[in-house]
N, CA, C and O atoms as CSV, one atom per row, in Angstrom:
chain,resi,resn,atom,element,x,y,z
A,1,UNK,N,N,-26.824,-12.852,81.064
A,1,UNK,CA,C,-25.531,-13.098,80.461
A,1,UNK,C,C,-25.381,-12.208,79.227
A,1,UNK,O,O,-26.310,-11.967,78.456
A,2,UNK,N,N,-24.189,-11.759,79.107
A,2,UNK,CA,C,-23.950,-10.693,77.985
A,2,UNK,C,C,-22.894,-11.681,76.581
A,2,UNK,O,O,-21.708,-11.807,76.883
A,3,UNK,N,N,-23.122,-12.014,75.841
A,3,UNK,CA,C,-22.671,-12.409,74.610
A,3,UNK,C,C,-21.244,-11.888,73.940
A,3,UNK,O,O,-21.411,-11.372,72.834
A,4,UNK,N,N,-20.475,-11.910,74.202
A,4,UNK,CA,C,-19.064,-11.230,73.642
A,4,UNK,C,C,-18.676,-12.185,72.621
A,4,UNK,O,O,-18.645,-13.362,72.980
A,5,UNK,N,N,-18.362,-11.902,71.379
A,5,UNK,CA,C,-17.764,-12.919,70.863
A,5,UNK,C,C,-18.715,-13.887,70.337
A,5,UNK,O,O,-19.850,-13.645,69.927
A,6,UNK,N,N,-18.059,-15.136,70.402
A,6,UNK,CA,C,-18.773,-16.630,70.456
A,6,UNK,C,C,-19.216,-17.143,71.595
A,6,UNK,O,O,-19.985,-18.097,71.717
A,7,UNK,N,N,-18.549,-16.277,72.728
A,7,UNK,CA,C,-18.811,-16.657,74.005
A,7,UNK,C,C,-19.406,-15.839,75.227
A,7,UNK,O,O,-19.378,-14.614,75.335
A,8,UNK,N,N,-19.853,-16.582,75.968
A,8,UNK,CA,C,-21.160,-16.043,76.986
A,8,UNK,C,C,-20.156,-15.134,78.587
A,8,UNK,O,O,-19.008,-15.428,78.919
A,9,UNK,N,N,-20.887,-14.255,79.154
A,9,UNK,CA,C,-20.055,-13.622,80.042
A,9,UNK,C,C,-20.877,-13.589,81.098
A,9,UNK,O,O,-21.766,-12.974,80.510
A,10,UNK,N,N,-21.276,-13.731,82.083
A,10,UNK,CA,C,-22.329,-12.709,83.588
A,10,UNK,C,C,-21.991,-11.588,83.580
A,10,UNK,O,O,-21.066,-10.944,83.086
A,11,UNK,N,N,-23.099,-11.339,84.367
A,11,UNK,CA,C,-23.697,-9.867,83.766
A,11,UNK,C,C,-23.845,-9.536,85.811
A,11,UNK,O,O,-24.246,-8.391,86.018
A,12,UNK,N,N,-23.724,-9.912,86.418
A,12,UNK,CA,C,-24.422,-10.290,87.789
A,12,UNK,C,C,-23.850,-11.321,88.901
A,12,UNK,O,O,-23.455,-12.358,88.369
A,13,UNK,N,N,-23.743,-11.305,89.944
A,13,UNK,CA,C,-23.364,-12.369,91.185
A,13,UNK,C,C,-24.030,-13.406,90.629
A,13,UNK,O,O,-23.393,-14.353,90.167
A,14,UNK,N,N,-25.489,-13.368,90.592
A,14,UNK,CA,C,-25.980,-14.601,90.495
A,14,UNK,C,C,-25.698,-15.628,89.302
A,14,UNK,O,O,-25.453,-16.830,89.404
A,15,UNK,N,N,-25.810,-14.724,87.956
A,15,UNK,CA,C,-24.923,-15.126,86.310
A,15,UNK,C,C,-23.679,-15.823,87.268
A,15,UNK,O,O,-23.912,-16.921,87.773
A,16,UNK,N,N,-22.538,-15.254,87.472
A,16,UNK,CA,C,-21.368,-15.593,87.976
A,16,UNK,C,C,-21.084,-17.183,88.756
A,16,UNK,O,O,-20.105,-17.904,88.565
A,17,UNK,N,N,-22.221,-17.446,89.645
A,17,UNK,CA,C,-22.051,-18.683,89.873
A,17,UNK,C,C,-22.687,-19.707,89.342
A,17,UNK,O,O,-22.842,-20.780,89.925
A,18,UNK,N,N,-23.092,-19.449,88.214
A,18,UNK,CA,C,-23.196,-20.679,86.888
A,18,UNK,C,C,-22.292,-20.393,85.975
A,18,UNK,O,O,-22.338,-21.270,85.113
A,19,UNK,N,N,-21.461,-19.572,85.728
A,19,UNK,CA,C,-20.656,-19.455,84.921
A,19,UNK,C,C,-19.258,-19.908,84.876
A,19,UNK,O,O,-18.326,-19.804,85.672
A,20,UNK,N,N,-19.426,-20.633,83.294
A,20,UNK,CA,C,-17.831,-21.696,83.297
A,20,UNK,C,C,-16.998,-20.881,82.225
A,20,UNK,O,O,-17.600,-20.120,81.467
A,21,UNK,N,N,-15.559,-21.036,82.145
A,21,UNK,CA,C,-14.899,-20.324,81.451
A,21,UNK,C,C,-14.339,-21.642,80.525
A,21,UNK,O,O,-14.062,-22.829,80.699
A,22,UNK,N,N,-14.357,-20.637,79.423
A,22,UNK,CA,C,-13.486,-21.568,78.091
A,22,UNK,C,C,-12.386,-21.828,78.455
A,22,UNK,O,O,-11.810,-20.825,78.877
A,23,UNK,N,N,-11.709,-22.870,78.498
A,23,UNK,CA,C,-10.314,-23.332,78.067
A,23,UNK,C,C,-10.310,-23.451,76.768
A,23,UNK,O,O,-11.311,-23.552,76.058
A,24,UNK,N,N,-8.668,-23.438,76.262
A,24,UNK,CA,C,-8.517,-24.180,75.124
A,24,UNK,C,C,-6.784,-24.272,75.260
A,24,UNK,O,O,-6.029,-23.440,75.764
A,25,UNK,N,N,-6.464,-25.540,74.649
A,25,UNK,CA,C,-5.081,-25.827,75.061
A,25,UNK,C,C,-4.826,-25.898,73.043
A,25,UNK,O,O,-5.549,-26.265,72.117
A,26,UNK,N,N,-3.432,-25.334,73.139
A,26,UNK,CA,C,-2.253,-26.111,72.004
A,26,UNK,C,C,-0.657,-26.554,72.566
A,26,UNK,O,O,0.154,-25.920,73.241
A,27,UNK,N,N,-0.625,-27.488,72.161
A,27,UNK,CA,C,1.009,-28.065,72.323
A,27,UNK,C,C,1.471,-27.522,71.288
A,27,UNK,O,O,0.917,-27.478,70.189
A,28,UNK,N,N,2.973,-26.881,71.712
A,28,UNK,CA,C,3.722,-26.145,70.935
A,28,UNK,C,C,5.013,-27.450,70.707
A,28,UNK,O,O,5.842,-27.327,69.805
A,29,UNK,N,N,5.018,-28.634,71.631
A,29,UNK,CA,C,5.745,-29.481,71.563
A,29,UNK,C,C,4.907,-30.824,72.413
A,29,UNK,O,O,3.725,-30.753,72.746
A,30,UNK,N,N,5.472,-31.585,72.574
A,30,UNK,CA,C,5.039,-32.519,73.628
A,30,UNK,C,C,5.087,-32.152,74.939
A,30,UNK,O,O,4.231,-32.343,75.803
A,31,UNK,N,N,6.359,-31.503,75.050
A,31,UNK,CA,C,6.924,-30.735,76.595
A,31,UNK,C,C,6.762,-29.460,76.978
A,31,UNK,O,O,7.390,-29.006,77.935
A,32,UNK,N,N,5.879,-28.721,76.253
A,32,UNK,CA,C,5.388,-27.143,75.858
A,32,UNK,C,C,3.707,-27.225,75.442
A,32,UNK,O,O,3.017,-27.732,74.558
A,33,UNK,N,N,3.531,-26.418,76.624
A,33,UNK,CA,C,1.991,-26.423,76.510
A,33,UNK,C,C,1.718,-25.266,76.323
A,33,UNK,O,O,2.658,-24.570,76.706
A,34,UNK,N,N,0.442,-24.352,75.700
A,34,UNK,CA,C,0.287,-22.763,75.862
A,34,UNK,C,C,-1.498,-23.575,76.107
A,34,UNK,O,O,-1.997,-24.561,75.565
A,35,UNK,N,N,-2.150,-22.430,77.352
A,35,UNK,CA,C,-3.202,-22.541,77.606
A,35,UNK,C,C,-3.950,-21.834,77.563
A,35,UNK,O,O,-3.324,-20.801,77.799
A,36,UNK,N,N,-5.432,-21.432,77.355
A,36,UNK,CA,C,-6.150,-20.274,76.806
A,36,UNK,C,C,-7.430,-20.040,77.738
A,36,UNK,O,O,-8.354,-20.832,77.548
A,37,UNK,N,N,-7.560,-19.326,78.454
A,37,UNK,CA,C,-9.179,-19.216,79.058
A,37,UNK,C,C,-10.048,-17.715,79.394
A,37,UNK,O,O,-9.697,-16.641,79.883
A,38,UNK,N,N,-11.045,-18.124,78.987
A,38,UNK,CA,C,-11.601,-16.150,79.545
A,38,UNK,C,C,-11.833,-15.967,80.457
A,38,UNK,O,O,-11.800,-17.020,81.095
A,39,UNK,N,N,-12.083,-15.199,81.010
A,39,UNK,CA,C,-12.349,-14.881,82.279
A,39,UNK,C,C,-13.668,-14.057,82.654
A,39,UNK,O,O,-14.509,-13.560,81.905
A,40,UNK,N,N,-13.597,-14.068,83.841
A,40,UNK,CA,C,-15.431,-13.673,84.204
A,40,UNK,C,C,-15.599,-11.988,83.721
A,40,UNK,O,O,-16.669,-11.476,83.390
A,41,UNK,N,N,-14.382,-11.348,83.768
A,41,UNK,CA,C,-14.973,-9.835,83.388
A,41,UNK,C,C,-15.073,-9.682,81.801
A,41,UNK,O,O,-15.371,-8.618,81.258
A,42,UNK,N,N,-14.852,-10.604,81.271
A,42,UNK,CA,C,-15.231,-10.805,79.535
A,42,UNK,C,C,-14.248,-10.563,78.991
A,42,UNK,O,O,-14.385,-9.823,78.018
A,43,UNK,N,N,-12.632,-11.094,79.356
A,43,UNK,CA,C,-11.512,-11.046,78.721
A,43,UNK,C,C,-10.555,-12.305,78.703
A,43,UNK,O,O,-10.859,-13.131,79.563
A,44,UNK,N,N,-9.788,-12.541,78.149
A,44,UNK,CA,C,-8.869,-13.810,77.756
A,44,UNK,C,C,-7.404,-13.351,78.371
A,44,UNK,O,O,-6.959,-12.278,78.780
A,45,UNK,N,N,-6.868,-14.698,78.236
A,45,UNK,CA,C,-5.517,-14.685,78.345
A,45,UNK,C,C,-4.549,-15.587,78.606
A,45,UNK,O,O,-4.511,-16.002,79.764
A,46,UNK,N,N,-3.974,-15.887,78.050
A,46,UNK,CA,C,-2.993,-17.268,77.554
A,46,UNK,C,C,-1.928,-17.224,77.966
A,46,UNK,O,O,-1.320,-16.154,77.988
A,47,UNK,N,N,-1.174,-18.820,78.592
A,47,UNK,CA,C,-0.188,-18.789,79.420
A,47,UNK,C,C,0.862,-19.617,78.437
A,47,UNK,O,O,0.381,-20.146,77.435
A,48,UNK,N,N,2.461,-19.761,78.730
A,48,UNK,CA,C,2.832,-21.156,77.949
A,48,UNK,C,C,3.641,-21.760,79.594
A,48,UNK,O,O,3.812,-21.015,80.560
A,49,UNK,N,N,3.921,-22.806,79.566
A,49,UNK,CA,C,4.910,-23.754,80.328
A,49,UNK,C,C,5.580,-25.259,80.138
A,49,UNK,O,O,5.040,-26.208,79.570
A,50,UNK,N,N,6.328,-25.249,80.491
A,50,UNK,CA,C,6.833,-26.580,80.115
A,50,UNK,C,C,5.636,-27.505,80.895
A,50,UNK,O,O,4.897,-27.128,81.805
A,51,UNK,N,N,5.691,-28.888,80.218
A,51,UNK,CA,C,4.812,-29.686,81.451
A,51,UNK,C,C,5.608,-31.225,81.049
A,51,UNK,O,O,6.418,-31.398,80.138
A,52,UNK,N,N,5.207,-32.027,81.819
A,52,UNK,CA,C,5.315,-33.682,81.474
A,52,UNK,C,C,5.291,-33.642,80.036
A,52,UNK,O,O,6.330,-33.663,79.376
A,53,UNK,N,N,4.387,-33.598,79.637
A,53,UNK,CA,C,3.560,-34.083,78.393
A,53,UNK,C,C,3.018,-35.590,78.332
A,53,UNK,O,O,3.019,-36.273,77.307
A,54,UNK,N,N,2.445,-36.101,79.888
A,54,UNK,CA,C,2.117,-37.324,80.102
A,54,UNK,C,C,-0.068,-36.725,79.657
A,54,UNK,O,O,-0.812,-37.514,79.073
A,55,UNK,N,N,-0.434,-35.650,80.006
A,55,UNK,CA,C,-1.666,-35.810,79.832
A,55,UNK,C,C,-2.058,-34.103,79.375
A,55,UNK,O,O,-1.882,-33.429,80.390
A,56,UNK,N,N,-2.360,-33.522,78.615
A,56,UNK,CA,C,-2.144,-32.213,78.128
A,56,UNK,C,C,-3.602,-31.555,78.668
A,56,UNK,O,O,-3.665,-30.326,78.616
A,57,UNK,N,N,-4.535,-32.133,79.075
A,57,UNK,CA,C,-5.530,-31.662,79.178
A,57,UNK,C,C,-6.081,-31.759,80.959
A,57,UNK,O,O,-7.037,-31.232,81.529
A,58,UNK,N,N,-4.934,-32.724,81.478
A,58,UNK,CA,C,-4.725,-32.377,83.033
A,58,UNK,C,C,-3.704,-30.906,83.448
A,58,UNK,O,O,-3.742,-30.092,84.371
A,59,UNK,N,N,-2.986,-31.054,82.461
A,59,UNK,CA,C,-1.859,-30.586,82.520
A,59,UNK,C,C,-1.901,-28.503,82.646
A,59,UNK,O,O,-1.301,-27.567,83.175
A,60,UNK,N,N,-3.193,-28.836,81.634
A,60,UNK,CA,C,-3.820,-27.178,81.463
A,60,UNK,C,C,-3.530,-26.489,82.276
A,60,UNK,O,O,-2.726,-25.564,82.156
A,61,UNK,N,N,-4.344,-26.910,83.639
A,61,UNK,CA,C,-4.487,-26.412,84.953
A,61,UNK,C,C,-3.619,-25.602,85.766
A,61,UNK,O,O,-3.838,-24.495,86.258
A,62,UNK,N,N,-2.465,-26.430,85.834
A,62,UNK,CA,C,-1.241,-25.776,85.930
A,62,UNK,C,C,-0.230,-24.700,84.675
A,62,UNK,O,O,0.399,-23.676,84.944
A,63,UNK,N,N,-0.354,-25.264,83.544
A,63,UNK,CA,C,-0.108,-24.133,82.579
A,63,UNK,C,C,-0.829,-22.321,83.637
A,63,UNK,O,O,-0.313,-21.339,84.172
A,64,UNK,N,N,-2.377,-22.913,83.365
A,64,UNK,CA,C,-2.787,-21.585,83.535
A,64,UNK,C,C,-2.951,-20.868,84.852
A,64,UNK,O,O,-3.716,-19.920,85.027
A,65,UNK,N,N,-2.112,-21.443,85.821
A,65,UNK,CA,C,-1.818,-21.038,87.283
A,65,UNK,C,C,-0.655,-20.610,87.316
A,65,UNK,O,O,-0.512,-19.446,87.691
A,66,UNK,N,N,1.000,-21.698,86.798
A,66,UNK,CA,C,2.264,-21.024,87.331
A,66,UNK,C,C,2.509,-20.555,85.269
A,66,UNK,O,O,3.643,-20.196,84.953
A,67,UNK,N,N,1.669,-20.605,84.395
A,67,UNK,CA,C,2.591,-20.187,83.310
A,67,UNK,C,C,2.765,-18.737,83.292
A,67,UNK,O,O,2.361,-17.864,84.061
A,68,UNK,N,N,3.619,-18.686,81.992
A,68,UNK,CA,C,4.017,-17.067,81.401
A,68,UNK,C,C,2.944,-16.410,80.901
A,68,UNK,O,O,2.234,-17.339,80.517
A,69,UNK,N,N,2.439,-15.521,80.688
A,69,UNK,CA,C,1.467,-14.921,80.276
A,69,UNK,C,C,2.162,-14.554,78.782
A,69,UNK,O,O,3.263,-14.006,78.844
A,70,UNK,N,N,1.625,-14.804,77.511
A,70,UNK,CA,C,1.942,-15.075,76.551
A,70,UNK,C,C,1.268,-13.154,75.957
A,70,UNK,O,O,0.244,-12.568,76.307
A,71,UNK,N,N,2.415,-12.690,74.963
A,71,UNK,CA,C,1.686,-11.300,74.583
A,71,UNK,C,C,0.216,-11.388,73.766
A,71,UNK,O,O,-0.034,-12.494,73.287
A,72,UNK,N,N,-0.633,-10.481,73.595
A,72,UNK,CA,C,-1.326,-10.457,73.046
A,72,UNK,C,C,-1.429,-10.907,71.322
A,72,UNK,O,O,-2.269,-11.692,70.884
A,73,UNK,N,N,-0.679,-10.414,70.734
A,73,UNK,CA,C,0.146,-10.603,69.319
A,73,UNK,C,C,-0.098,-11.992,69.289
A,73,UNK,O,O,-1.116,-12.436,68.758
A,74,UNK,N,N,0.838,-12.790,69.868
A,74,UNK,CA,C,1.171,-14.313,69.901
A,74,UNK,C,C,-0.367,-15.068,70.464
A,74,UNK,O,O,-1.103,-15.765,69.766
A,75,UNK,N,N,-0.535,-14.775,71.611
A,75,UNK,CA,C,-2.187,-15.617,71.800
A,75,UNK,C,C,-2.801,-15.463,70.700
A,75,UNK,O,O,-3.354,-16.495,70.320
A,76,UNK,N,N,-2.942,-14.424,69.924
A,76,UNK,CA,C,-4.072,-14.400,69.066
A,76,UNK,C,C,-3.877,-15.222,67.813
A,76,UNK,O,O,-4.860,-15.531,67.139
A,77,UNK,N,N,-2.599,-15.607,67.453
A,77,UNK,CA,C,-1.830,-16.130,66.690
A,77,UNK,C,C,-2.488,-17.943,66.608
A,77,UNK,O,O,-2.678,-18.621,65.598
A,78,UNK,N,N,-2.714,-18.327,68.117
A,78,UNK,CA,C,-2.615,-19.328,68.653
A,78,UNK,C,C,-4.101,-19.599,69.358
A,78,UNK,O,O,-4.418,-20.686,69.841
A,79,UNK,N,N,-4.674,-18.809,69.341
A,79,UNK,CA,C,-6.382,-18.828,69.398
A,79,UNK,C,C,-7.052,-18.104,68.763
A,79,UNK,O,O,-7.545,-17.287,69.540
A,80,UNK,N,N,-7.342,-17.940,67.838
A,80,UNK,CA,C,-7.881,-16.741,66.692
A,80,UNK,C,C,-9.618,-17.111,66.910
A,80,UNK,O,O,-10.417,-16.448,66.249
A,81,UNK,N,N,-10.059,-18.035,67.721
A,81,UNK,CA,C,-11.170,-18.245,68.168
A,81,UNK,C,C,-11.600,-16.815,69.504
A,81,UNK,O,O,-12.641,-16.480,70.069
A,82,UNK,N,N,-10.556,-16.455,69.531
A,82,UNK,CA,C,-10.973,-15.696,71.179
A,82,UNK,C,C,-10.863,-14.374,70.220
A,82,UNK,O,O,-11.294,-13.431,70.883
A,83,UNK,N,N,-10.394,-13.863,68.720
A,83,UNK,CA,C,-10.399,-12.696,68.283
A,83,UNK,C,C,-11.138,-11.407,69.136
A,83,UNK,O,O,-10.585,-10.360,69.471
A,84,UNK,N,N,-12.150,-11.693,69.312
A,84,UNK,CA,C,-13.722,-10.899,69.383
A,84,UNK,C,C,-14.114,-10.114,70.941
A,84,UNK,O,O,-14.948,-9.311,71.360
A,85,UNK,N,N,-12.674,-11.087,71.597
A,85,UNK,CA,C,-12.871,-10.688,73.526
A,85,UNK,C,C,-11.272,-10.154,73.595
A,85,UNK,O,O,-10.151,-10.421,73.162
A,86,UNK,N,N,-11.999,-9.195,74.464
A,86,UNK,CA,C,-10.601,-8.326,74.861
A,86,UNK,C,C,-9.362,-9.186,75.307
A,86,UNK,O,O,-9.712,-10.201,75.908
A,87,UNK,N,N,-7.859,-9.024,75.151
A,87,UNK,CA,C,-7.082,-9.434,75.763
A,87,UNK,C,C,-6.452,-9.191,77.165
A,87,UNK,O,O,-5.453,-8.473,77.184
A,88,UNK,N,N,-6.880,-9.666,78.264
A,88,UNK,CA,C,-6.384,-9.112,80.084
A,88,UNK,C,C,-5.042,-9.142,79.986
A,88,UNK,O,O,-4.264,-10.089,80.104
A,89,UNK,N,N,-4.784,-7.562,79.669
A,89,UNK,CA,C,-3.250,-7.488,80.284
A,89,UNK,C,C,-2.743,-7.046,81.459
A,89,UNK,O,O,-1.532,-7.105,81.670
């Protein structure tokens, strides 16, 4: 595993299928979710969408499947934890 950041990456197939990716969620409202996760080639990238706002941390999932892909500028704004890993544009 290769170290980027604060956070761990595979390096390898075999790395790859133990490897979990960060989430991290903020509500921009109750009904506005933006969602945050890296990805296996050692880069990030953050979505926003409306959701319920019945459970924010079920809710992620879908943020980060049908949301908007949020610019780089603004994610970083909104995860300043992921500074250190490239942004997937």
């Amino acid at each position: 595993m290769k170290t980027v950041g604060n956070y761990v990456f595979p390096e390898n197939s075999e790395e790859a299928k133990l490897w979990i990716p960060q989430i991290r969620t903020h509500a921009l409202s109750h009904n506005v979710l933006v969602a945050a996760k890296t990805r296996i080639e050692g880069k990030w990238a953050a979505y926003i969408r409306p959701v319920p706002g019945n459970n924010h941390e079920f809710e992620a999932a879908r943020v980060l499947t049908d949301g908007t892909k949020l610019s780089k500028e603004l994610a970083l704004i909104l995860f300043p934890c992921f500074k250190d890993i490239p942004y997937a544009l």
